[in-house]
VEXFI-336978 format. One record per residue (C-alpha): residue number from 0; x, y, z. Coordinates in pm, whole numbers, plus 32768, in hexadecimal, padded with zeros to 4 digits. Layout:
N
<pt nr="NUM" east="X" north="Y" up="Z"/>
...
This chain:
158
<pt nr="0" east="34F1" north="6FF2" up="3469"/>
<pt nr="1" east="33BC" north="6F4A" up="3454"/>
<pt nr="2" east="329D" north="6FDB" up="3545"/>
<pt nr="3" east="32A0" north="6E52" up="3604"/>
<pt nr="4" east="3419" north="6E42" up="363E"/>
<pt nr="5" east="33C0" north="6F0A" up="3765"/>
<pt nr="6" east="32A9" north="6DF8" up="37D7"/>
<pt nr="7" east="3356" north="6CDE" up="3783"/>
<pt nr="8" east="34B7" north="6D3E" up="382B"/>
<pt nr="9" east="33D4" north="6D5E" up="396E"/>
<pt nr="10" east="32CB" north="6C09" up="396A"/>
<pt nr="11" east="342C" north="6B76" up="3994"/>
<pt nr="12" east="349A" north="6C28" up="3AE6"/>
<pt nr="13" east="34A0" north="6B67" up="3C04"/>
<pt nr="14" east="3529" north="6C31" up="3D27"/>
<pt nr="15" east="3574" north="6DA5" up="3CC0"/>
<pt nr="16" east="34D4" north="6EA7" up="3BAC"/>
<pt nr="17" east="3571" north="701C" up="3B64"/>
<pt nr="18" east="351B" north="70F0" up="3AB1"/>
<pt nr="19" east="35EF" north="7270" up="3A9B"/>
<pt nr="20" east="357A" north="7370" up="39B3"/>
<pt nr="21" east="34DE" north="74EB" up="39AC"/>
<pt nr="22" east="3370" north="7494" up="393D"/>
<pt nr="23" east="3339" north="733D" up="38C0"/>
<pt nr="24" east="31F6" north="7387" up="3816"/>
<pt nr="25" east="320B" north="728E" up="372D"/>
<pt nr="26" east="3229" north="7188" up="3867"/>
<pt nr="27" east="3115" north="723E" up="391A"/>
<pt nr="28" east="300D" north="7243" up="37C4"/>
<pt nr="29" east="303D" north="70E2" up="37CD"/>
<pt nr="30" east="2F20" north="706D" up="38E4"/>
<pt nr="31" east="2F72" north="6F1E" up="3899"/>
<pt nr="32" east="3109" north="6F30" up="38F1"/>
<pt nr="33" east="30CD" north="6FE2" up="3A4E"/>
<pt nr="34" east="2FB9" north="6EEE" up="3AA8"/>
<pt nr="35" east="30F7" north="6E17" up="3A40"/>
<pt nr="36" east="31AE" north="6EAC" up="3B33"/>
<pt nr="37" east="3076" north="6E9B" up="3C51"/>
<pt nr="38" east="3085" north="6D3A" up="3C00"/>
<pt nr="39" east="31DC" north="6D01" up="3C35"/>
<pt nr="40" east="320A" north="6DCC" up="3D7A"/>
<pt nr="41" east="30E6" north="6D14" up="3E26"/>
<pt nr="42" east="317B" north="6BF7" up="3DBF"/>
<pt nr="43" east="32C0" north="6C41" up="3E95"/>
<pt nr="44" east="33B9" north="6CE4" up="3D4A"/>
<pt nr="45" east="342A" north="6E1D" up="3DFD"/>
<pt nr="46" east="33F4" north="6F22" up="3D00"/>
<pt nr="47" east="3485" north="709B" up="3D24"/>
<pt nr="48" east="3454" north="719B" up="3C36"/>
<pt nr="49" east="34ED" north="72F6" up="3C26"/>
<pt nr="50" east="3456" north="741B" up="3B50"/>
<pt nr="51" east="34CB" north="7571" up="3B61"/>
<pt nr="52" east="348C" north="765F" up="3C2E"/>
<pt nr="53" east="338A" north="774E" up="3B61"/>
<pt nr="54" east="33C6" north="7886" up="3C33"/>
<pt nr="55" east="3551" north="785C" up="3C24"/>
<pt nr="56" east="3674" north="792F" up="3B50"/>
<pt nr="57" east="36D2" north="7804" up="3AA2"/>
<pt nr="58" east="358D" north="7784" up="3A08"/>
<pt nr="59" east="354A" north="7901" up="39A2"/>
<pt nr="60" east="3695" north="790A" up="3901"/>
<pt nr="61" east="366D" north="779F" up="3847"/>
<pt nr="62" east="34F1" north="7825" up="37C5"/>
<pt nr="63" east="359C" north="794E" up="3724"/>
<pt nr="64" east="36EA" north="7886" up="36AD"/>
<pt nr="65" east="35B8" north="7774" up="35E9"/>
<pt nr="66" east="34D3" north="788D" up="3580"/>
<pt nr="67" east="33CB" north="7845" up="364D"/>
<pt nr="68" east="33F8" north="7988" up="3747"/>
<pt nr="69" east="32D3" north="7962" up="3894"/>
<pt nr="70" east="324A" north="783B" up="37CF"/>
<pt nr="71" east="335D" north="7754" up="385A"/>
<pt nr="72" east="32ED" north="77A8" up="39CC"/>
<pt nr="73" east="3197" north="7763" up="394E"/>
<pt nr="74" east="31DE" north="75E9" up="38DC"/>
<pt nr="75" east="3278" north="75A5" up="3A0B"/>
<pt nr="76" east="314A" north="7607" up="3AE3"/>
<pt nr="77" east="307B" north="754E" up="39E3"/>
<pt nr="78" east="3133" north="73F1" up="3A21"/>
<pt nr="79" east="3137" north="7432" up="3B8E"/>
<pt nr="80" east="2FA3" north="7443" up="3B5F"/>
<pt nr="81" east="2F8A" north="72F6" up="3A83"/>
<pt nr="82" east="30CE" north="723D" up="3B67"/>
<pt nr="83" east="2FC2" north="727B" up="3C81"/>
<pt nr="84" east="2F5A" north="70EF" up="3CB4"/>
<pt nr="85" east="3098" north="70BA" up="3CD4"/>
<pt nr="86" east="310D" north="71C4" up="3DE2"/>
<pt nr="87" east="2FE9" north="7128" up="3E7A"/>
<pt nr="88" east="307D" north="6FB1" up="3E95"/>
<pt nr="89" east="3146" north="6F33" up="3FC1"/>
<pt nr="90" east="32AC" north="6EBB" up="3F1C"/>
<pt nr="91" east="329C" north="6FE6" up="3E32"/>
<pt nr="92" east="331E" north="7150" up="3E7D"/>
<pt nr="93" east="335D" north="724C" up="3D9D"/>
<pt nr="94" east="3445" north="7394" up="3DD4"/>
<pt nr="95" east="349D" north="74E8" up="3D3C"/>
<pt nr="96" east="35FC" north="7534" up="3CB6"/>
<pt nr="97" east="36B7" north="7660" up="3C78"/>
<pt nr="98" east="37C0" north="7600" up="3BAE"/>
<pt nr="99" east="383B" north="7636" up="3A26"/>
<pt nr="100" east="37F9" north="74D5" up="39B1"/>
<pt nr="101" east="38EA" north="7452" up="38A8"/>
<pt nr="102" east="381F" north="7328" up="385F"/>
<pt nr="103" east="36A1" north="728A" up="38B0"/>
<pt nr="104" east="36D9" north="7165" up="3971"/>
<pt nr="105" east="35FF" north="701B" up="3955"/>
<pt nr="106" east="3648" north="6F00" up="3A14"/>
<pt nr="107" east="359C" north="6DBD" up="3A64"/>
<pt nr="108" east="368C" north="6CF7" up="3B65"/>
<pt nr="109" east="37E5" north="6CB2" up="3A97"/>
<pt nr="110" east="3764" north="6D7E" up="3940"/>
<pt nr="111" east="3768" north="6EC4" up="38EA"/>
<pt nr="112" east="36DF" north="6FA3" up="37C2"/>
<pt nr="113" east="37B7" north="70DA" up="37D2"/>
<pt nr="114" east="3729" north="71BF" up="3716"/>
<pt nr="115" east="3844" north="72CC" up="36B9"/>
<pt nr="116" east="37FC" north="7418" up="369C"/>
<pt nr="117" east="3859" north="74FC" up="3584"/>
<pt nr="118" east="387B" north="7680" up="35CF"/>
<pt nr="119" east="3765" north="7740" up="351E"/>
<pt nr="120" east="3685" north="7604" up="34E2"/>
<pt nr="121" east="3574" north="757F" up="359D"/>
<pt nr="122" east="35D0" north="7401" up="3635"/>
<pt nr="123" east="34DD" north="7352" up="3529"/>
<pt nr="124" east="35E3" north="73D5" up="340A"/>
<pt nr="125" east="3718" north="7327" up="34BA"/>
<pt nr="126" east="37A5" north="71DB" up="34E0"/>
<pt nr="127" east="3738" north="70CB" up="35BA"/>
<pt nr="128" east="3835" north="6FB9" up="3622"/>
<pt nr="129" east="37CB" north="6E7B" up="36AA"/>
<pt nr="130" east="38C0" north="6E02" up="37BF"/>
<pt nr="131" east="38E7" north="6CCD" up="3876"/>
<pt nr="132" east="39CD" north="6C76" up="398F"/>
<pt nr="133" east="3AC7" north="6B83" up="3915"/>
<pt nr="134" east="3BD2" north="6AE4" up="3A0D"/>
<pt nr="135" east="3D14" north="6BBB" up="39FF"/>
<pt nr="136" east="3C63" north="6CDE" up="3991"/>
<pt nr="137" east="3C26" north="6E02" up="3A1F"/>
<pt nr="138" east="3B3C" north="6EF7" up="392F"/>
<pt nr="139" east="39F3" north="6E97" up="39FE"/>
<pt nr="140" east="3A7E" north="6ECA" up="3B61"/>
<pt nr="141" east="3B21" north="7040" up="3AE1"/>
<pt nr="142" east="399B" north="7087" up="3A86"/>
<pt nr="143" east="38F8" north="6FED" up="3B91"/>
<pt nr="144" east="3A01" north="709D" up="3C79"/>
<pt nr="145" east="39A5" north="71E9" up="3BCC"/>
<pt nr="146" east="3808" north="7177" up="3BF3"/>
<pt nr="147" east="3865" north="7157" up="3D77"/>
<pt nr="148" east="3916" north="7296" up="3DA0"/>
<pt nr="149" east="37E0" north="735B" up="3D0A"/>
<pt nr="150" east="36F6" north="7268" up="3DED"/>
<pt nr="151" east="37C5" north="72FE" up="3F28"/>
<pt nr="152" east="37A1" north="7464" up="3EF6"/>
<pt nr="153" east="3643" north="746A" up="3E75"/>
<pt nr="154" east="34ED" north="74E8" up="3F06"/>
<pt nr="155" east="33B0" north="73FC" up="3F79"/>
<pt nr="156" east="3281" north="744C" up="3ED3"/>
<pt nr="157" east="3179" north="744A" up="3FD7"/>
């Protein structure tokens, strides 16, 4: 993908950002995409993002499945430092997961970037599919729906 898809997928949202994904570093290195995403919050886009938990079972056992061992914990607390404008904006929230994620999840209101993940390879060596919501179909809602039921059972970071 190329490093704006990200940016450009989310100057377009007008009511709702998500992101899902362990670490995101590659979002979080990017100063100008979370003042992006500053910017878009204070201007009334909800945005929610989910990272995972660093201290949990599941991002242990994804560092280890990738190679990357402790270092996977690591990233995530690293994003959560540089996503810090942003956990500091009213409309924006961002939460801890402890779940095995199956894919990264991007959306900007009806489009997604799933990014699929591939046992054994880090997230950057897998596909990315760009998704729209199209009338009759259904792909978007089943990974929004899946984005929602991670949202539920996460943690507020404080």
């Amino acid at each position: 993908m190329p490093s704006d898809a990200w940016a450009a997928l989310y100057r377009g949202a007008t009511r709702e950002i998500g992101v899902l994904v362990y670490s995101g570093l590659f979002l979080a290195e990017n100063t100008g995409l979370v003042q992006l995403l500053v910017d878009k919050a204070r201007s009334g886009v909800s945005v929610r993002v989910l990272f995972g938990d660093p201290d949990s079972p599941e991002v242990a056992q994804h560092g280890q499945d990738i190679g990357l061992g402790e270092a996977m914990a690591a990233r995530i607390r690293n994003a959560l430092v540089l996503f810090d404008p942003l956990r500091r904006t009213d409309g924006a929230e961002i939460r801890l997961h402890r779940t095995v994620l199956y894919n990264s999840i991007y959306r900007a209101d009806d489009q997604l970037l799933v990014n699929t993940h591939v046992y054994g390879q880090p997230a950057q060596n897998a596909p990315v599919l760009h998704l729209r919501r199209v009338a009759g179909g259904d792909m978007v809602t089943t990974y929004i729906a899946s984005f929602d039921r991670v949202w539920a059972r996460a943690t507020p970071v404080e």
